[in-house]
MARRO-468959 format. One line per 8 residues: their letters; for each residue x, y, z of C-alpha. Coordinates in steps of 0.1 Angstrom, whole numbers, plus 2048, in hexadecimal, padded with zeros to 3 digits. Each point is the difference from the previous one (the first is absolute). Example, Ala and Ser with C-alpha at 12.3 -4.5 7.8 and 13.67 -1.06 7.14 Angstrom:
% MARRO-468959
as) 87B 7D3 84E; 80E 822 7F9
END
This chain:
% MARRO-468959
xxxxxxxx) E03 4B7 654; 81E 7E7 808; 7FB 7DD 7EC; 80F 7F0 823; 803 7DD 7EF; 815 7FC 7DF; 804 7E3 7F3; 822 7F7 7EF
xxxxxxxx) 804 7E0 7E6; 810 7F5 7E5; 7EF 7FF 7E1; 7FC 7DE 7F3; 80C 7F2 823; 7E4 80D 815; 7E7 817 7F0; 7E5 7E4 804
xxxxxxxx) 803 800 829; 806 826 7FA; 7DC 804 7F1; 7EF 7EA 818; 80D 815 81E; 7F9 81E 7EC; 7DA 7F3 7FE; 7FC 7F8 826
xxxxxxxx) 80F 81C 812; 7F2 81E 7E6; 7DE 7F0 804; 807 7FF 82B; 812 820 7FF; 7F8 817 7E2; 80D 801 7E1; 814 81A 806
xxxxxxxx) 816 7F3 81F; 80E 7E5 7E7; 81C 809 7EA; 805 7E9 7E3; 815 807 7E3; 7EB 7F7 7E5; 7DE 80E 80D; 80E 81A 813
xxxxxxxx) 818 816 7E9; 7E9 812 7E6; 806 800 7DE; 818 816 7F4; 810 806 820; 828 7F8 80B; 7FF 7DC 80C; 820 80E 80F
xxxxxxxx) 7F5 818 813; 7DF 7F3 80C; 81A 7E0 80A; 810 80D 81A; 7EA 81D 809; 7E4 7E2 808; 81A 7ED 816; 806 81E 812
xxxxxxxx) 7DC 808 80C; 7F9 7DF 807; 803 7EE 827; 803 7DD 7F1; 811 7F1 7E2; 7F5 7DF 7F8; 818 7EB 7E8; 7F5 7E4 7F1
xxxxxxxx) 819 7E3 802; 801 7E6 7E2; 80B 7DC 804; 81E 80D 7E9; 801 827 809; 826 803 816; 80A 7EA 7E1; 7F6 81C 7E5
xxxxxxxx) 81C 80C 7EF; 7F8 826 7FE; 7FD 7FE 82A; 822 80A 801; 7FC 81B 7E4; 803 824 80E; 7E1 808 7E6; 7EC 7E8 809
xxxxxxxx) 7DD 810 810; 7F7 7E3 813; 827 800 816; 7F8 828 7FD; 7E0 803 811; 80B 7EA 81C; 820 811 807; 7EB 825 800
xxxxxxxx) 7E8 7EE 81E; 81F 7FA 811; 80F 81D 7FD; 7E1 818 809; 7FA 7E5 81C; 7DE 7EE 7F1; 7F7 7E0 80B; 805 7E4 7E8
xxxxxxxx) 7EF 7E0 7FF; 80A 7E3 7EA; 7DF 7EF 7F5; 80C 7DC 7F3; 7EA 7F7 7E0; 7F1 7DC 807; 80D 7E1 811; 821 7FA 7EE
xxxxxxxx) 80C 827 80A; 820 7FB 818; 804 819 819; 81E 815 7F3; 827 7F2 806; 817 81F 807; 81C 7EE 7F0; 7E6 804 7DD
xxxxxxxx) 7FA 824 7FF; 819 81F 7F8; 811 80E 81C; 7E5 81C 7FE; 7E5 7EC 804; 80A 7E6 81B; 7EA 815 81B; 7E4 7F0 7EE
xxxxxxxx) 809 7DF 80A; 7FF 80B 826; 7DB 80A 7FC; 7E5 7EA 80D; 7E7 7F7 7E3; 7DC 7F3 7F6; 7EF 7EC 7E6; 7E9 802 7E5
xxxxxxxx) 7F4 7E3 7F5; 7EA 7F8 7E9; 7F0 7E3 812; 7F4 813 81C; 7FF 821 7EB; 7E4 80F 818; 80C 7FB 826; 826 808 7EC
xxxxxxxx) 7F2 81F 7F6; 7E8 808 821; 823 7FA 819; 813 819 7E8; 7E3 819 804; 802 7FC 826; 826 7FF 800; 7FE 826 7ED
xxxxxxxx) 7E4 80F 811; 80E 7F8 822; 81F 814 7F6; 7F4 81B 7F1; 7E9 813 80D; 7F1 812 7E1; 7F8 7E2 7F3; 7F1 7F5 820
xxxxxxxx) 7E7 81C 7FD; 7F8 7FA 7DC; 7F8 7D9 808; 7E1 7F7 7EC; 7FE 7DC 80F; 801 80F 820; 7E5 816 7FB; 7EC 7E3 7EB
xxxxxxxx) 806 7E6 822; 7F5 823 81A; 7E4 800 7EC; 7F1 7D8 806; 80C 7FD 81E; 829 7F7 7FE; 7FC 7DE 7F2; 823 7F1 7ED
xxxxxxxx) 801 7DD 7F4; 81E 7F4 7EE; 7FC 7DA 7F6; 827 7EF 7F5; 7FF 7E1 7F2; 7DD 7F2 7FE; 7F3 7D9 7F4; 7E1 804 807
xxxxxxxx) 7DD 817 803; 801 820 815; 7E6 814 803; 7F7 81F 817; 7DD 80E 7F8; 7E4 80C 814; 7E5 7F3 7DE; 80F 7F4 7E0
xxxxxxxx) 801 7E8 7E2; 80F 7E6 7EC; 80E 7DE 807; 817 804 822; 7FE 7D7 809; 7E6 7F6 81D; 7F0 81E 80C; 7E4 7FB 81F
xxxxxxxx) 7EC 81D 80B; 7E5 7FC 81F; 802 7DA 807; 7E6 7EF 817; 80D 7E2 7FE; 81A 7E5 7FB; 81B 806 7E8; 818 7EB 7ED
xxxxxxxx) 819 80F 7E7; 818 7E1 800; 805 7DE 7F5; 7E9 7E6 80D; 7DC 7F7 80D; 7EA 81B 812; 7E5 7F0 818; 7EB 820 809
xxxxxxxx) 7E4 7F1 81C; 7F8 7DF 7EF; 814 7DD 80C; 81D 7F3 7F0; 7F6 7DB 7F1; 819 7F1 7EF; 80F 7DA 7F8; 7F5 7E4 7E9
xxxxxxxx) 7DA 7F8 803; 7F3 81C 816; 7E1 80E 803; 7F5 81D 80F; 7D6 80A 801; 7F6 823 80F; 7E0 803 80E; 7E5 7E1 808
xxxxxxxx) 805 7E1 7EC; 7DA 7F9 7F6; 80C 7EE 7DE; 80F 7DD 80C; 822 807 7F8; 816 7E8 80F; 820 7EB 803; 806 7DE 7FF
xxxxxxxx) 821 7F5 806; 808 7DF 7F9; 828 7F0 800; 820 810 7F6; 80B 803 7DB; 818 7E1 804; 7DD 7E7 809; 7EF 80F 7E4
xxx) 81B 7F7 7EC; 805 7DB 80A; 7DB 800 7FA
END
């Protein structure tokens, strides 16, 4: 079976993002489909050979670009495996796709890279970062499964959303409560089920059937006065006063 995604990073620059997408896409796609240097070559065997021979049987190559990577010194380094594996996409004619590590990743300058490598720059990229890890990861899984088709077919999400009715909600940047449930539990702010009646979940007085009575000295009296309450009103403040 082809590992149709390999992932290529630098270690110490990148292997961070590089387990993360390792995570989420052999969880969506299998295991197997995702080639990773450090979970995928067993022990014992040529990290040499397995390399290149995992670049070659893969549709997609995924590099993980640092805020610092086209600055690394060994980039220009014929020996270098991370410049290698790139170059053996390009020349077997795999796709690669920069993934830019966080905010502060630039998209790549030509005039930065090794004349081998400028193609790179030319490439349109996406990001991974770590603030909106999940939709990050979700649009990479969408971006992959829509080009190749084997990993199309082996689409767990797919299946999992087939299977409740094709329901996808991705929430960005949130500052307050959302909540989609047909029953559940817990503090989620005001919630009103079945009202009958008037309902008042602001600021300020709620007057539900009953008169509003208000100002200095008022008196309201429901139903039939039988107990001599009364008013007497006499002068204004000021003649009480002078009195």
């Amino acid at each position: 079976m082809a590992n149709e995604v390999f992932i290529n990073y630098r270690t110490g620059d990148g292997e961070k993002i590089a387990a993360l997408l390792d995570q989420a896409l052999s969880h969506r796609f299998g295991d197997s489909r995702i080639f990773r240097a450090s979970k995928s070559i067993p022990p014992g065997g040529v990290y040499r050979e397995h390399l290149i021979s995992g670049v070659r049987r893969s549709s997609v190559v995924l590099a993980v670009i640092g805020e610092n990577w086209s600055k690394h010194p060994r980039l220009s380094d014929e020996n270098d495996w991370v410049r290698k594996e790139i170059l053996e996409a390009f020349a077997c004619g795999i796709e690669v796709i920069p993934v830019l590590d966080g905010r502060k990743a630039e998209r790549l300058n030509p005039a930065d890279l090794p004349r081998e490598l400028k193609r790179l720059a030319d490439v349109q990229s996406v990001r991974l970062d770590l603030h909106d890890l999940q939709s990050n990861l979700m649009r990479i899984g969408d971006l992959l499964a829509a080009k190749v088709p084997e990993l199309k077919a082996s689409d767990r999400t797919a299946a999992q959303e087939s299977e409740v009715g094709g329901v996808r909600n991705s929430v960005g940047e949130n500052h307050g409560n959302v909540v989609q449930a047909q029953k559940f539990t817990g503090d989620a702010g005001t919630i009103i089920k079945k009202n009958q009646g008037s309902i008042h979940t602001g600021s300020g007085n709620l007057y539900n059937n009953s008169p509003h009575v208000s100002g200095t000295g008022a008196t309201y009296i429901e139903g039939d006065n039988q107990g001599g309450i009364r008013h007497d009103f006499g002068g204004s403040h000021r003649e009480e006063e002078e009195r």
